[in-house]
OpenMM code with the backbone's topology and positions (N, CA, C; nanometers):
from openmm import Vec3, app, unit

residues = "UNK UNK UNK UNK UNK UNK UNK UNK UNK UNK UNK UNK UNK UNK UNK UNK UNK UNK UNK UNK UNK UNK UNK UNK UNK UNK UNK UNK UNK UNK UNK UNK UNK UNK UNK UNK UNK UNK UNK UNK UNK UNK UNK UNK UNK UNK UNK UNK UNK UNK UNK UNK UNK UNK".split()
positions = [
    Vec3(2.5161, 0.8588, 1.8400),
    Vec3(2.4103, 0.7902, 1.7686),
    Vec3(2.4626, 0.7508, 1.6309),
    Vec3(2.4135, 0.6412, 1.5886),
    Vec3(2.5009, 0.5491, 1.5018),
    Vec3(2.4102, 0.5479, 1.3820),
    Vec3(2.4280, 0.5487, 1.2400),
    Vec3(2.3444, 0.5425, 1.1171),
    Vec3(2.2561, 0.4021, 1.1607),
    Vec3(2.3368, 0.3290, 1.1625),
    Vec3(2.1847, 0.2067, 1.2240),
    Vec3(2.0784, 0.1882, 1.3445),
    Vec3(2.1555, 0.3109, 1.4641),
    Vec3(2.0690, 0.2841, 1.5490),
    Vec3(1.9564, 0.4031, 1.4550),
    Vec3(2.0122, 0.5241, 1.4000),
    Vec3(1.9062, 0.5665, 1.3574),
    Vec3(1.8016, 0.5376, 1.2595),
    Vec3(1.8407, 0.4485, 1.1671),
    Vec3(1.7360, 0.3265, 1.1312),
    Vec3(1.6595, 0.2223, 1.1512),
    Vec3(1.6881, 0.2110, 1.2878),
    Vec3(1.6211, 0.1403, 1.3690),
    Vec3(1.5488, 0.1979, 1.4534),
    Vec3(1.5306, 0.3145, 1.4292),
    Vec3(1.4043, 0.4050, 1.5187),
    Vec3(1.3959, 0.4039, 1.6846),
    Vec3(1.4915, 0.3102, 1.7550),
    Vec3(1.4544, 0.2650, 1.8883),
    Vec3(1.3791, 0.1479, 1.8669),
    Vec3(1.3485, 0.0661, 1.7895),
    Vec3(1.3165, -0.0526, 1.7949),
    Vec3(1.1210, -0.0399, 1.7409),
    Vec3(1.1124, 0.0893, 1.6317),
    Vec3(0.9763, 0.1106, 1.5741),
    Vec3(1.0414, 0.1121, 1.4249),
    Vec3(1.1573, 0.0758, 1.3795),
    Vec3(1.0985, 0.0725, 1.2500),
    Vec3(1.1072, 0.0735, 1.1641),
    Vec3(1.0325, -0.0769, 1.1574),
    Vec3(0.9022, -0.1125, 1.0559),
    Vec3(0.8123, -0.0231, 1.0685),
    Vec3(0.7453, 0.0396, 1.2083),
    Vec3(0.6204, 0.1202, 1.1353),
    Vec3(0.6595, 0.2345, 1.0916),
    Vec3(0.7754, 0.3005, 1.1455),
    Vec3(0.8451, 0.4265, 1.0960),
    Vec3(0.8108, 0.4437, 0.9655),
    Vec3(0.9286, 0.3257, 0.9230),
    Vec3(0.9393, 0.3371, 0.7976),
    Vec3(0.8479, 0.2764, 0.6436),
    Vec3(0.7606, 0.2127, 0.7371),
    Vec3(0.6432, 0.1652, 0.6516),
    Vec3(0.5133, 0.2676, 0.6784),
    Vec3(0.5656, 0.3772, 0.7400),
    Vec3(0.4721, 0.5185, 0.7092),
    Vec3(0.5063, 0.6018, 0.6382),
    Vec3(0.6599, 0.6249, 0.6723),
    Vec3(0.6808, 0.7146, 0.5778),
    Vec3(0.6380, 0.6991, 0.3875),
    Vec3(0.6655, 0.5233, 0.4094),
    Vec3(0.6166, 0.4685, 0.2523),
    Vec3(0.5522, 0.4589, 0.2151),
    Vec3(0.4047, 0.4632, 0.2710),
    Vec3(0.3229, 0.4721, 0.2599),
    Vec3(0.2417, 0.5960, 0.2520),
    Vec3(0.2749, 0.6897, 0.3398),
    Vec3(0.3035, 0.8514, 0.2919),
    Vec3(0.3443, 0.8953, 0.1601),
    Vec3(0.4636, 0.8777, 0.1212),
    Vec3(0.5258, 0.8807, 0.0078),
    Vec3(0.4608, 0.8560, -0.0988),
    Vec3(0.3630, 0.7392, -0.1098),
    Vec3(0.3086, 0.6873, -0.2142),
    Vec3(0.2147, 0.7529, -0.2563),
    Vec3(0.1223, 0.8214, -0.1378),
    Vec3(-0.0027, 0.8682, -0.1415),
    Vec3(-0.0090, 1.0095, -0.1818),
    Vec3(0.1374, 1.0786, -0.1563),
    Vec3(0.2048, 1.2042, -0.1872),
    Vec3(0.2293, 1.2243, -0.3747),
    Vec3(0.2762, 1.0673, -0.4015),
    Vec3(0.3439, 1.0587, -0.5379),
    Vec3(0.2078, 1.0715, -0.6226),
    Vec3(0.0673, 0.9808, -0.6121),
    Vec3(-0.0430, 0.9571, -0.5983),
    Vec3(-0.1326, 1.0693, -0.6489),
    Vec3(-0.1078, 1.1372, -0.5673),
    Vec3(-0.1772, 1.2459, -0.5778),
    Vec3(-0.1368, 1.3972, -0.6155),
    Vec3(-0.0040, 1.3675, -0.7199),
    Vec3(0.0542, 1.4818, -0.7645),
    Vec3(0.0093, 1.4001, -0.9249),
    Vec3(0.0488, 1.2752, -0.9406),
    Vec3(0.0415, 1.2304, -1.0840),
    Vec3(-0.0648, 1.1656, -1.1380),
    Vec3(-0.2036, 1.1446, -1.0818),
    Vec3(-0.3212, 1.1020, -1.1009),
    Vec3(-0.3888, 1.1960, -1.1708),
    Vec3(-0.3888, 1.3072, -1.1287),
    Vec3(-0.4797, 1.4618, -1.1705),
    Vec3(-0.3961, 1.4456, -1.3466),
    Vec3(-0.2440, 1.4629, -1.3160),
    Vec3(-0.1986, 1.4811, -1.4737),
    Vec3(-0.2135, 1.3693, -1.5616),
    Vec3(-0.2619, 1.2506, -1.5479),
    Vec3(-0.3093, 1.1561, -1.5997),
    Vec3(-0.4474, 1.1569, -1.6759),
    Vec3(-0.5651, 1.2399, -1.5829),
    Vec3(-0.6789, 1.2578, -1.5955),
    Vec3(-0.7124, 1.3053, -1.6490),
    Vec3(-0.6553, 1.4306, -1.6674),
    Vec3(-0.6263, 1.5672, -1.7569),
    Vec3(-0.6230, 1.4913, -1.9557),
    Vec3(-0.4932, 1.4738, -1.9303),
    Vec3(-0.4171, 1.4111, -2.0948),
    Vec3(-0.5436, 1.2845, -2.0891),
    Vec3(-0.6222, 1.2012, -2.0277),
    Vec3(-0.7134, 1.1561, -2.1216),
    Vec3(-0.8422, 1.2443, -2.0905),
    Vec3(-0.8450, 1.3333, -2.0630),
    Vec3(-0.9963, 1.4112, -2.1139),
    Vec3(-0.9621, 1.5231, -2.1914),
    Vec3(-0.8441, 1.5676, -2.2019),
    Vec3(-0.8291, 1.6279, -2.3431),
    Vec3(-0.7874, 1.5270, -2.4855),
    Vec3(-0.7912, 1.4168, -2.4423),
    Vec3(-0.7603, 1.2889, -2.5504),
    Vec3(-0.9444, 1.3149, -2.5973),
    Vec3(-1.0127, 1.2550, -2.5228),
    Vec3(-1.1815, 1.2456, -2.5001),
    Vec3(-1.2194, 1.3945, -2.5910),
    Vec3(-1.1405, 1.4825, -2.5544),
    Vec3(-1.2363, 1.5842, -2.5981),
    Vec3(-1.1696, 1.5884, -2.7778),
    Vec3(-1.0551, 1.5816, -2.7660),
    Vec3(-0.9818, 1.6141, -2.9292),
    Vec3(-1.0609, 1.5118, -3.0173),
    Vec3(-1.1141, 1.4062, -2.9360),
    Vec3(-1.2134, 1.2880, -3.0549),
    Vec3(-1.3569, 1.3716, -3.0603),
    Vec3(-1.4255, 1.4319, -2.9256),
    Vec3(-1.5141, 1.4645, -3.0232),
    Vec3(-1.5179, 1.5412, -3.0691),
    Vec3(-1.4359, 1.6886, -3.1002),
    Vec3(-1.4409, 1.7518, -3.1652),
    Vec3(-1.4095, 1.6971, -3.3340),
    Vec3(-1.3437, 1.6332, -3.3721),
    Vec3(-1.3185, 1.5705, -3.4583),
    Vec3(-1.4507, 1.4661, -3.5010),
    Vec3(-1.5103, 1.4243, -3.4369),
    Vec3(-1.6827, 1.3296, -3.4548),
    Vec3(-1.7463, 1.4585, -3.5031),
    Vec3(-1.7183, 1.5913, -3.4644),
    Vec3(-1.8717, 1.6626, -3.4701),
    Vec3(-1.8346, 1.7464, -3.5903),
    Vec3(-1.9950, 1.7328, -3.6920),
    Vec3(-1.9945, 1.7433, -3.8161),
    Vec3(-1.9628, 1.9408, -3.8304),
    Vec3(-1.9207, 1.9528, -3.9345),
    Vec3(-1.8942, 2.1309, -3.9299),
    Vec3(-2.0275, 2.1521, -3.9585),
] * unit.nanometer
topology = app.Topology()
chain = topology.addChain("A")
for resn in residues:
    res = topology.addResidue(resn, chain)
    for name in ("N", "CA", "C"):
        topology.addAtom(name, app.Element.getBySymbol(name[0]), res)
């Protein structure tokens, strides 16, 4: 078995490999969205603490 036949899946792939990428994305997605969310609601919160009068 040959590096290209094994990239060629047996003749699947495109969907092979347009799952795995699509996998991948949704994997990447959903590790770096949460830490995004995070750093602006502690952004959100450091303003209002700073708005609110002593």
């Amino acid at each position: 078995m040959s590096l290209q036949e094994f990239l060629a899946m047996g003749g699947y792939a495109f969907y092979v490999w347009t799952s795995y990428g699509i996998a991948t994305i949704v994997l990447v997605v959903n590790v770096l969205l949460p830490i995004f969310q995070r750093r602006k609601f502690l952004r959100q919160q450091a303003l209002k603490q700073k708005r609110q009068p002593l």
